[in-house]
C-alpha positions in Angstrom: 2.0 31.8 60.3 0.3 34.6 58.5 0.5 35.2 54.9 -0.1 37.7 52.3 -1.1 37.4 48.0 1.2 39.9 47.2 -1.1 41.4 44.8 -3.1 42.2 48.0 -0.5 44.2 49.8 -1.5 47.6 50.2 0.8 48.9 52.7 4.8 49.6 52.1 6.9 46.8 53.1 8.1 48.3 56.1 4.5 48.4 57.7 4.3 44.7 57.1 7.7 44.4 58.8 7.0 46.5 61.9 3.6 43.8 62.7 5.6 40.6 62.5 6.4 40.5 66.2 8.6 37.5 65.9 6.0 35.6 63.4 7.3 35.3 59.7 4.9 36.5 57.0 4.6 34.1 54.1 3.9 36.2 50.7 2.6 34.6 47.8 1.6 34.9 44.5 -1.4 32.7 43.1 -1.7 30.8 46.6 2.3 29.7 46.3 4.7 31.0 48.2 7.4 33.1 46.9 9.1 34.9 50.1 8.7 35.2 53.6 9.4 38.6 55.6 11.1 37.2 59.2 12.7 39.2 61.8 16.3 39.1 62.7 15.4 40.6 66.3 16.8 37.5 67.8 18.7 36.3 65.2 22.5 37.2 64.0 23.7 37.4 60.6 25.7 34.0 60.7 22.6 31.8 61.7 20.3 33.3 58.7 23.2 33.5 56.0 24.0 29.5 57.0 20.2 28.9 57.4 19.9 29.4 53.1 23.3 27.7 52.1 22.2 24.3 50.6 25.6 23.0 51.0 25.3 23.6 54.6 21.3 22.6 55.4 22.4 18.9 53.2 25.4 18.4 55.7 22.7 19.0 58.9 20.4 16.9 57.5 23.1 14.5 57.3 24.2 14.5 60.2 20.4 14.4 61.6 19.9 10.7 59.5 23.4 9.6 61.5 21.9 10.6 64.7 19.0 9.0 64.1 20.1 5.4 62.9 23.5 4.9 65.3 22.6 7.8 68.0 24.9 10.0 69.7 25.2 12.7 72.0 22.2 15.1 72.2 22.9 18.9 72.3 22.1 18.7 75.9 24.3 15.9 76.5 27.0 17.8 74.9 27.0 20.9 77.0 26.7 18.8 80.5 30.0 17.6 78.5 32.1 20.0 77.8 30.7 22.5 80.9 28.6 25.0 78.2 25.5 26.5 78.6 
């Protein structure tokens, strides 16, 4: 992953946008990171808005520790299941 000190960035944002090619660009300030420019090429408006609800990322990571300690079925598992792709 690339990354930029914001008070380096010369260019306009959309320049930086145009070069991510499907690689986010960390940006930071003082070596911390404060944002990251990602493309939604392959990515729908559902995914990214769920992807920053906390409420949503604490009930997958819930559900992860489950799977973990008493197992389950894996994604794959599931679809050979129910006939889905």
């Amino acid at each position: 992953m690339k990354s930029l000190e914001l008070k380096d960035a010369k260019e306009p944002l959309y320049q930086y946008t145009k070069a991510l090619k499907g690689n986010p660009l960390l940006l930071l300030i003082s070596g911390k990171p404060v944002a990251a420019l990602v493309s939604t090429d392959d990515l729908d408006w559902e995914t990214l808005s769920l992807s920053q609800n906390p409420k949503f990322m604490r009930i997958i990571e819930k559900s992860r520790k489950s799977f973990k300690k008493k197992g389950g079925l894996s994604t794959e598992q599931m679809r050979r299941k129910t006939g889905s792709r």
